[in-house]
N, CA and C atoms as an extended XYZ file, in Angstrom:
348
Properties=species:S:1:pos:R:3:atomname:S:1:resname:S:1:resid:I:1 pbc="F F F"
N        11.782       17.308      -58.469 N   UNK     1
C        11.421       16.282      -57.506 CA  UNK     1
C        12.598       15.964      -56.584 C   UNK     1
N        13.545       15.567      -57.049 N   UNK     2
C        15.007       15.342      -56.598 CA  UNK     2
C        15.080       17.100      -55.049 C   UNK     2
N        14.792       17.809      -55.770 N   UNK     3
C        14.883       19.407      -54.946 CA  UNK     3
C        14.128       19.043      -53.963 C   UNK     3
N        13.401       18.828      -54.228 N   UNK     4
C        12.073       18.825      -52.671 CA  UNK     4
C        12.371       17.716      -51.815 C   UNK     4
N        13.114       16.198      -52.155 N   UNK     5
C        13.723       15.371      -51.434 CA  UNK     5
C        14.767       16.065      -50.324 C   UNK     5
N        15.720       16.316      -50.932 N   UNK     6
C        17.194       16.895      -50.598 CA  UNK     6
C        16.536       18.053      -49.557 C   UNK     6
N        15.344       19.162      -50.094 N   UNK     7
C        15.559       19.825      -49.113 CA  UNK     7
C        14.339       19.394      -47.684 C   UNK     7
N        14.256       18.344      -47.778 N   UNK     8
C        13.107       17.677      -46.689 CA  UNK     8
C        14.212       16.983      -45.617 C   UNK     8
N        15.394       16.850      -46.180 N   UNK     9
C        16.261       16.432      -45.240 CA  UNK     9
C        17.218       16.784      -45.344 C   UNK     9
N        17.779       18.291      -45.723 N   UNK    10
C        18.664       19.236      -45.695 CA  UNK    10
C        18.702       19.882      -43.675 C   UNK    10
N        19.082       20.039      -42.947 N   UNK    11
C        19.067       20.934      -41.972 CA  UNK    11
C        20.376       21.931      -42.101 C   UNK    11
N        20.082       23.142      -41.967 N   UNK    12
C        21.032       24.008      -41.685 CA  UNK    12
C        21.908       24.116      -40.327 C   UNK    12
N        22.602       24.479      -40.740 N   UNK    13
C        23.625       24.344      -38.696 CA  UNK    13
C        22.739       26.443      -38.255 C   UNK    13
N        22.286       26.036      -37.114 N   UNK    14
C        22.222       27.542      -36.412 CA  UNK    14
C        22.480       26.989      -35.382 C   UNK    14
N        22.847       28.044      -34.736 N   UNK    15
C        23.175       28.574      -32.733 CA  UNK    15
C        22.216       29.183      -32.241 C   UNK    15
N        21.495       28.801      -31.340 N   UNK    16
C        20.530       29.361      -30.068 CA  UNK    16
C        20.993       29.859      -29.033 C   UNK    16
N        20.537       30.808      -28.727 N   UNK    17
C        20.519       31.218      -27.029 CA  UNK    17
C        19.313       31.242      -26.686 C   UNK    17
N        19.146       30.704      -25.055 N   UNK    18
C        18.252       30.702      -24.976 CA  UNK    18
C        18.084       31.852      -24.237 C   UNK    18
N        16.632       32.751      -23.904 N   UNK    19
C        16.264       33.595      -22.871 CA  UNK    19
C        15.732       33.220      -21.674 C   UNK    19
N        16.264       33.433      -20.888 N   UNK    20
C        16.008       32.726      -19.455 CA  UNK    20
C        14.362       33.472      -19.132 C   UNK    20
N        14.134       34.871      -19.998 N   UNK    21
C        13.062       35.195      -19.173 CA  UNK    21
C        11.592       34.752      -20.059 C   UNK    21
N        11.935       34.060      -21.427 N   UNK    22
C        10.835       33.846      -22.259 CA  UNK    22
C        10.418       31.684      -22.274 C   UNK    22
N        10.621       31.479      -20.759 N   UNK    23
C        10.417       30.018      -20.934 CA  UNK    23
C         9.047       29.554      -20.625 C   UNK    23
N         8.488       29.283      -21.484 N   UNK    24
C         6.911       29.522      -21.719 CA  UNK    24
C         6.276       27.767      -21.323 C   UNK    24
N         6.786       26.867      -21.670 N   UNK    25
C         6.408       25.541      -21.430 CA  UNK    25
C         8.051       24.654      -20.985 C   UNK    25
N         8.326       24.290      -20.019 N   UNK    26
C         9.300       23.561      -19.742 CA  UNK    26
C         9.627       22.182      -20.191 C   UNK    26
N         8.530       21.116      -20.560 N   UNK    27
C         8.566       20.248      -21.144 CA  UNK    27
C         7.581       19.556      -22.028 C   UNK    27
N         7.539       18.711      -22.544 N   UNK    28
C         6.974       17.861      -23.867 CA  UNK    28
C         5.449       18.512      -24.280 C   UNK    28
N         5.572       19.712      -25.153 N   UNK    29
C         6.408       20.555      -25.773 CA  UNK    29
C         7.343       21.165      -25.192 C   UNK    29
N         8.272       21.387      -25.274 N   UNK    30
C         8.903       22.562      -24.766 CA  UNK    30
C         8.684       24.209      -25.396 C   UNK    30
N         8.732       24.953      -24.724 N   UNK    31
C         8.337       26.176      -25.543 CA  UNK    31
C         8.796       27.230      -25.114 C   UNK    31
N        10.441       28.049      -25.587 N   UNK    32
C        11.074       28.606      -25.476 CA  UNK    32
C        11.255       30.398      -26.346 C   UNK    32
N        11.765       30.910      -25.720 N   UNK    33
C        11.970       32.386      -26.324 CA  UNK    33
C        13.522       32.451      -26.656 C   UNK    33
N        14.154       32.407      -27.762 N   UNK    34
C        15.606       31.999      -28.376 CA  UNK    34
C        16.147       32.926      -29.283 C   UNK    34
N        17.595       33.455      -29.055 N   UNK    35
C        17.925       34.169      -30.072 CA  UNK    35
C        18.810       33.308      -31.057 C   UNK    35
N        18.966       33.800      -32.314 N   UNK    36
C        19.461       33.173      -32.994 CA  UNK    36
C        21.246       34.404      -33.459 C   UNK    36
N        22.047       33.037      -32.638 N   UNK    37
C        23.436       34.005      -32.480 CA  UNK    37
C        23.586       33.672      -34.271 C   UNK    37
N        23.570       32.339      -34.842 N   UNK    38
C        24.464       32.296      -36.087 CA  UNK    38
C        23.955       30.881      -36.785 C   UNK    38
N        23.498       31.278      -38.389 N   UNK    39
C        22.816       30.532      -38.896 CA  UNK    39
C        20.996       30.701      -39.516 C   UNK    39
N        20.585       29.917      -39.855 N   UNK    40
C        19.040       29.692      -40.199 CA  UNK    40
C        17.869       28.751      -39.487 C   UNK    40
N        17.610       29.073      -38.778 N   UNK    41
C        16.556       28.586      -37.913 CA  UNK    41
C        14.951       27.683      -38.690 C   UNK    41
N        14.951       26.871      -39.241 N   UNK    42
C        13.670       26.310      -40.154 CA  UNK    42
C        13.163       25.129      -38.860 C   UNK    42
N        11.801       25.389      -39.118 N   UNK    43
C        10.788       24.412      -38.965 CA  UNK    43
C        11.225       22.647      -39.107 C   UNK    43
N        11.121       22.211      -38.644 N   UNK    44
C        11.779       20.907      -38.573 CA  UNK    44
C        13.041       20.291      -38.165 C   UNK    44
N        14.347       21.348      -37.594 N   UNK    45
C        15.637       21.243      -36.932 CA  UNK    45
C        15.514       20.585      -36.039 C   UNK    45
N        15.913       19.673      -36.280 N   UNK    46
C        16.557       18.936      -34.873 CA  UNK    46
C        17.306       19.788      -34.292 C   UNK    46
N        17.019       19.955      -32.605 N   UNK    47
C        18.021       20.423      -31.854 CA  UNK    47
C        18.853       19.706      -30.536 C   UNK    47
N        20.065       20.081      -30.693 N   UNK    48
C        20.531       19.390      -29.316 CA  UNK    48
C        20.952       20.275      -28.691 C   UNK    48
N        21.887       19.671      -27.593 N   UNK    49
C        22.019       20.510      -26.333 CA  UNK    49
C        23.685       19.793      -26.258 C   UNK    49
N        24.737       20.279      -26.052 N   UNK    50
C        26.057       19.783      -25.425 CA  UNK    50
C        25.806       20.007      -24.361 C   UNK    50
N        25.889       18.330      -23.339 N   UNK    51
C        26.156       18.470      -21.939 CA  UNK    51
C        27.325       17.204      -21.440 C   UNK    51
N        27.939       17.847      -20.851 N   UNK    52
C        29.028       16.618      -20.170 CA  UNK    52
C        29.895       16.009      -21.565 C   UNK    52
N        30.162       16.871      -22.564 N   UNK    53
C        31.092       15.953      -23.772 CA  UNK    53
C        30.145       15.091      -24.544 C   UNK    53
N        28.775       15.201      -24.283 N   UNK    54
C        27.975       14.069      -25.197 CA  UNK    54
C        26.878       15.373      -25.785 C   UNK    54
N        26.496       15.120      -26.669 N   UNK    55
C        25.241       15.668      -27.126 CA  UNK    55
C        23.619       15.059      -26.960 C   UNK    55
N        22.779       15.677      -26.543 N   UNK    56
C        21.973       15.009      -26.165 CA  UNK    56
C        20.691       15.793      -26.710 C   UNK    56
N        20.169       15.144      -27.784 N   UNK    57
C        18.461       15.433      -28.714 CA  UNK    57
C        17.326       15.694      -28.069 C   UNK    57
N        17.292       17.257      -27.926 N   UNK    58
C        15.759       17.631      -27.256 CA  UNK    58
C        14.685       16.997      -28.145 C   UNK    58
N        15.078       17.662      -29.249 N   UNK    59
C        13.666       17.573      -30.585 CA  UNK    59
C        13.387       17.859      -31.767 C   UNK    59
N        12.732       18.116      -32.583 N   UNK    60
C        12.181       18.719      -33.650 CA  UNK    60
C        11.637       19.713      -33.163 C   UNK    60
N        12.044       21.187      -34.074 N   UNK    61
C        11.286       22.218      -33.791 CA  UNK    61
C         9.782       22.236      -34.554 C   UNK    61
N         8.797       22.118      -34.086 N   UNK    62
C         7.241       22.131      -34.918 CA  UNK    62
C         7.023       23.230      -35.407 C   UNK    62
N         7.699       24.226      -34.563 N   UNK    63
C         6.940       25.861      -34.935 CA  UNK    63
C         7.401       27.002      -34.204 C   UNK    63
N         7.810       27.855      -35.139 N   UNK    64
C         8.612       29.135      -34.659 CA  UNK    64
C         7.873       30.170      -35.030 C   UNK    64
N         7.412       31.289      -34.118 N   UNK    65
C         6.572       32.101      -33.990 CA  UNK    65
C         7.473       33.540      -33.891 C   UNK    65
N         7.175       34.829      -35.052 N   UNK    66
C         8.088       35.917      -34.322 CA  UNK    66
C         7.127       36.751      -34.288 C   UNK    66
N         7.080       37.730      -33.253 N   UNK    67
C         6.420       39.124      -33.559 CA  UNK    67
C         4.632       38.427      -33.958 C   UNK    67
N         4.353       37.470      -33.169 N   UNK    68
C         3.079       36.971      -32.602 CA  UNK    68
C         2.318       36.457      -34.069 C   UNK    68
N         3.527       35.783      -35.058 N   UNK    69
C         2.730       35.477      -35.957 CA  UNK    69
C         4.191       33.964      -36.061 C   UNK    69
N         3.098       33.346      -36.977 N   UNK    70
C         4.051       31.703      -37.293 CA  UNK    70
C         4.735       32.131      -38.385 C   UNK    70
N         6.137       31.844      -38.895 N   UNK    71
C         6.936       32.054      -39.537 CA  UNK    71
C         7.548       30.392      -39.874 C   UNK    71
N         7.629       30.140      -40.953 N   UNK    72
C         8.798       28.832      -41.483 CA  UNK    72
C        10.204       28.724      -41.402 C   UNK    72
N        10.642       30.009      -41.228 N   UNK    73
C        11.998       30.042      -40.923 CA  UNK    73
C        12.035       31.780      -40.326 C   UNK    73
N        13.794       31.803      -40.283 N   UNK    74
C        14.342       32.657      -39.335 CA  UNK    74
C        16.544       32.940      -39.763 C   UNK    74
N        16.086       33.880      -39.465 N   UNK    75
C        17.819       33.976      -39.975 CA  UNK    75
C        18.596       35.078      -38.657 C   UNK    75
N        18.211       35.363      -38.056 N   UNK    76
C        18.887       36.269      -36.972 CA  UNK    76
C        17.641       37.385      -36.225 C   UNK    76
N        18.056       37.404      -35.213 N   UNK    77
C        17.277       37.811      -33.444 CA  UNK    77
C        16.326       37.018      -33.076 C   UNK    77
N        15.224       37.437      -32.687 N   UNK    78
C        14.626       36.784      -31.384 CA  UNK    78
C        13.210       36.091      -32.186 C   UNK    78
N        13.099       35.163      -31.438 N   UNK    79
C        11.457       34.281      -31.652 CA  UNK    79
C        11.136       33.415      -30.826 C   UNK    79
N         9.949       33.108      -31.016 N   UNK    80
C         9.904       31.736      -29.670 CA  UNK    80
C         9.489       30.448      -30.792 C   UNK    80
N         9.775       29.205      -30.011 N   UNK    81
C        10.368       27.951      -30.490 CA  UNK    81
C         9.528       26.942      -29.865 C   UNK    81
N         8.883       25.897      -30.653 N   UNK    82
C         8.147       25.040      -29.705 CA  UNK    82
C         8.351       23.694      -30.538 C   UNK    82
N         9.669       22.837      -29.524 N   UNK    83
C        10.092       21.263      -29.559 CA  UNK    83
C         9.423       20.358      -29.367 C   UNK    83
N         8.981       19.862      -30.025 N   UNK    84
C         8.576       18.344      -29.894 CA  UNK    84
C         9.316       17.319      -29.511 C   UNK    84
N         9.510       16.497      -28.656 N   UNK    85
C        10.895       15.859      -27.714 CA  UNK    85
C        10.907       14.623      -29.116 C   UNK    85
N        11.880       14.075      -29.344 N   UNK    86
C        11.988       13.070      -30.371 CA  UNK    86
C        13.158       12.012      -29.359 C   UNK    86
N        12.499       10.870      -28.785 N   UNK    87
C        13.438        9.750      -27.850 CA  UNK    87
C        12.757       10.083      -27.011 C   UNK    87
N        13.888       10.256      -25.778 N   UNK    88
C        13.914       10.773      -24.742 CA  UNK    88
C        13.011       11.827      -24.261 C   UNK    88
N        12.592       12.392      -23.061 N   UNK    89
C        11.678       13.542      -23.071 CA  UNK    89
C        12.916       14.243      -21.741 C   UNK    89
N        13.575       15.489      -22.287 N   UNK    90
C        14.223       16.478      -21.462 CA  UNK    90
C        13.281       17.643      -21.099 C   UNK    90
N        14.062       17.524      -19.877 N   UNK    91
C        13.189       19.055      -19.194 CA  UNK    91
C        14.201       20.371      -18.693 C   UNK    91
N        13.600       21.409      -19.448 N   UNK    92
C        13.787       22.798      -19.119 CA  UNK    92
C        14.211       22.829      -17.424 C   UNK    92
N        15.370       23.377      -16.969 N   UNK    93
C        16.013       23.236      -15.232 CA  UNK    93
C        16.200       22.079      -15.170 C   UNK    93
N        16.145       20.921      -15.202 N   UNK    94
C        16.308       19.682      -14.674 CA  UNK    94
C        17.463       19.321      -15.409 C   UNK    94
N        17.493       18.882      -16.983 N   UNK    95
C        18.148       18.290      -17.902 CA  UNK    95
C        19.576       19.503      -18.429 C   UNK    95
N        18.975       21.020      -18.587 N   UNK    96
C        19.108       22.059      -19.034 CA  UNK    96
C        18.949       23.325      -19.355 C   UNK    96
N        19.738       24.420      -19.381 N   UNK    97
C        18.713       25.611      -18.773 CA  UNK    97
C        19.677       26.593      -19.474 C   UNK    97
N        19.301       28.178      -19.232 N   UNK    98
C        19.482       29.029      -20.428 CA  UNK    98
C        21.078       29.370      -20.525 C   UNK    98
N        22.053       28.803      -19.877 N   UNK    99
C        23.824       28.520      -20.152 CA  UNK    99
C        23.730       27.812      -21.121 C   UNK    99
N        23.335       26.905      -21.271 N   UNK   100
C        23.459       25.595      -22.749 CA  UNK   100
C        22.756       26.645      -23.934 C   UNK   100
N        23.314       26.260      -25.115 N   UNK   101
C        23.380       26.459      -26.264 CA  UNK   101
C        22.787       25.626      -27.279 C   UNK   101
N        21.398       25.800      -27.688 N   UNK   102
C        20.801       24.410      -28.659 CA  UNK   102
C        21.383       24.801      -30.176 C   UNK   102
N        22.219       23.684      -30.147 N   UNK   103
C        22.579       23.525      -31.824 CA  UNK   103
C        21.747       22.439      -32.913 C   UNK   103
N        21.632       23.113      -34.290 N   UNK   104
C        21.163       22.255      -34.945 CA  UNK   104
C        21.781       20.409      -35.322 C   UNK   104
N        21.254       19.790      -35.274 N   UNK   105
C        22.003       18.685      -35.301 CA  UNK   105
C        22.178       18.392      -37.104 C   UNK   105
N        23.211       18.600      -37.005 N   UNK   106
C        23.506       18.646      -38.998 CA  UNK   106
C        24.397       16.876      -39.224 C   UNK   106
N        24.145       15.891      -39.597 N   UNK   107
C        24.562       14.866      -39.969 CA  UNK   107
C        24.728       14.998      -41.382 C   UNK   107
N        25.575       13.690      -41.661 N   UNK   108
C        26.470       13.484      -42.944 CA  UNK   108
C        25.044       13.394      -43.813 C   UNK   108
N        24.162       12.897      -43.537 N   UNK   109
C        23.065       12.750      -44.470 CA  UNK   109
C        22.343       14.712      -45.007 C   UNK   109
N        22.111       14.761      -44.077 N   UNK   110
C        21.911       16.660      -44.192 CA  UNK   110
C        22.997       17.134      -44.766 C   UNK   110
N        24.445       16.975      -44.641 N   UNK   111
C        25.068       17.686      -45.414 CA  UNK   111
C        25.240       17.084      -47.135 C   UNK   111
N        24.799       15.816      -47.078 N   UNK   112
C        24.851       15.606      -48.898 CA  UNK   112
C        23.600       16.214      -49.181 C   UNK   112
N        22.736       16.481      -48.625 N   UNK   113
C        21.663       16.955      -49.323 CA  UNK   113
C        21.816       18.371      -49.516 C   UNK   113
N        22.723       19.488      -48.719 N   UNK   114
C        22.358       20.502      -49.159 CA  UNK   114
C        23.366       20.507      -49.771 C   UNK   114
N        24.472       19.330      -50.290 N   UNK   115
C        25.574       19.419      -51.073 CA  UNK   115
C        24.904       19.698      -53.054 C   UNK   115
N        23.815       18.829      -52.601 N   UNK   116
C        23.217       18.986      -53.824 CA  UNK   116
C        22.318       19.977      -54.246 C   UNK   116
């Protein structure tokens, strides 16, 4: 029981790139084509974006799709990604675009959990 807590709010740290030529929905969803430079990509990551020295929270990923089928996770190359905006609602060109880098947002709370 304790396991299934910890890993409901475990996030892994991964690195995104995005593909400039797979941008499928620009905003709320957003729905992107992303490689994965480094890390584990799961269903539920918060992702952000570094812009200007601040970090700034696109979303929760709902659902990662590879090779035209839904997948729960991901560990390295390509898939597409569809954010659910969580706050704020950012937009694809306006807010950010395929130079930025979406990182998982890993907090002190995520890291005791996968401490355990």
């Amino acid at each position: 029981m304790k396991k299934l807590e910890a890993k409901k709010k475990a996030v892994f740290p991964c690195i995104l790139k995005i593909d400039p030529n797979s941008i499928f929905r620009k905003s709320d969803p957003i729905i992107l084509g992303v490689s994965i430079l480094k890390g584990i990509l799961y269903e539920g990551t918060p992702l952000v974006i570094q812009k200007n020295n601040e970090f700034l929270l696109l979303g929760i990923i709902e659902s990662i799709e590879r090779n035209k089928k839904s997948v729960n996770k991901v560990r390295e190359g390509d898939c597409a990604i569809k954010i659910i905006p969580k706050g704020t609602v950012y937009t694809y060109d306006r807010h950010f675009n395929h130079e930025n880098q979406l990182i998982s947002k890993v907090d002190r709370e995520s890291i005791d959990a996968l401490k355990e």
